[in-house]
Every structure is written in structure tokens, then in C-alpha cells.
C-alpha positions in Angstrom: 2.3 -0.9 15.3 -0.7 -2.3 17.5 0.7 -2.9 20.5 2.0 1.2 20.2 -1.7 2.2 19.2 -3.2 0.0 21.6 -0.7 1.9 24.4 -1.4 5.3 23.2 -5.2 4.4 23.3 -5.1 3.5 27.0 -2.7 5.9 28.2 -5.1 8.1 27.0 -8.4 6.5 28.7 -10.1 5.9 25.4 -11.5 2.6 24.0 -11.7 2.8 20.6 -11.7 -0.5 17.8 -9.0 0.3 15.1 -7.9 -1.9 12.3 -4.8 -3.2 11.1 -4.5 -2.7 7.6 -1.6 -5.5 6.0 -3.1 -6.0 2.3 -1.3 -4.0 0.4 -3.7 -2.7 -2.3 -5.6 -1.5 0.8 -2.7 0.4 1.7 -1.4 2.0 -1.7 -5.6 3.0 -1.2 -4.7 5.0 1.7 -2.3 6.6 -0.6 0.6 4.8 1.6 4.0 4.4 0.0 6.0 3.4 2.7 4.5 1.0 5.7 3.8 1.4 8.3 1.6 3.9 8.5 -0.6 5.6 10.8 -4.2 6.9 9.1 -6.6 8.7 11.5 -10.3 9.1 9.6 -9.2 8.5 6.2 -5.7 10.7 6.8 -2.3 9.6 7.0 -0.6 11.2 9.6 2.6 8.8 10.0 4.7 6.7 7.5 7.1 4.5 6.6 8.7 4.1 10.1 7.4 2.9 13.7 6.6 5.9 15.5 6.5 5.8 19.8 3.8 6.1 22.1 3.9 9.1 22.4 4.0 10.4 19.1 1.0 8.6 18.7 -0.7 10.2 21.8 -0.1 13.9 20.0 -1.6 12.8 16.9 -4.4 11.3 18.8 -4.9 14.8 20.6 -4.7 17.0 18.3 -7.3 15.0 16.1 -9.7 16.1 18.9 
């Protein structure tokens, strides 16, 4: 999944540190069943599958 962020981040000008979460009490945490997952400030707006660039890009814009 961070080589899609990482695209959707730059295709969209910004520079922004994210972390990838692979421990998975830190995951369940996040209230994640299924990995991946996509969480954006605490809320999961992806899971369970790989999304694409740009579905990542929408969920980035429309967080702003």
C-alpha cells in the first residue's frame, strides 16, 4: 500500500510523512478487521483490499 499512497500523495503535490501500520494489535486498534487498510486522522476509509491511486487521491480530496 505505500508505494499507492506515496503516488497519490505526489500526484497530488503534497508532502506529507504517513506511517505504515503492520503490527497487528495496532491494527485491530484502528478497529481494522480486514488489512489493508487505509486510516486518514484516526478514520478508516478503506479495507481489506488494495485500493488504486486514484481511489486514494478522492479520499485524500475529500478529507480536505
Amino acid at each position: 500500500m505505500e508505494p499507492i499512497v506515496d503516488a497519490a500523495l505526489t500526484q497530488l503535490g503534497m508532502d506529507i510523512d504517513f506511517q505504515i501500520i503492520s503490527d497487528a494489535r495496532d491494527i485491530v486498534k484502528h478497529g481494522v478487521m480486514n488489512a489493508p487498510a487505509l486510516v486518514i486522522n484516526g478514520e478508516v476509509k478503506i479495507a481489506g483490499r488494495i485500493p488504486t491511486i486514484d481511489e486514494v487521491v478522492e479520499v485524500i480530496k475529500a478529507m480536505n
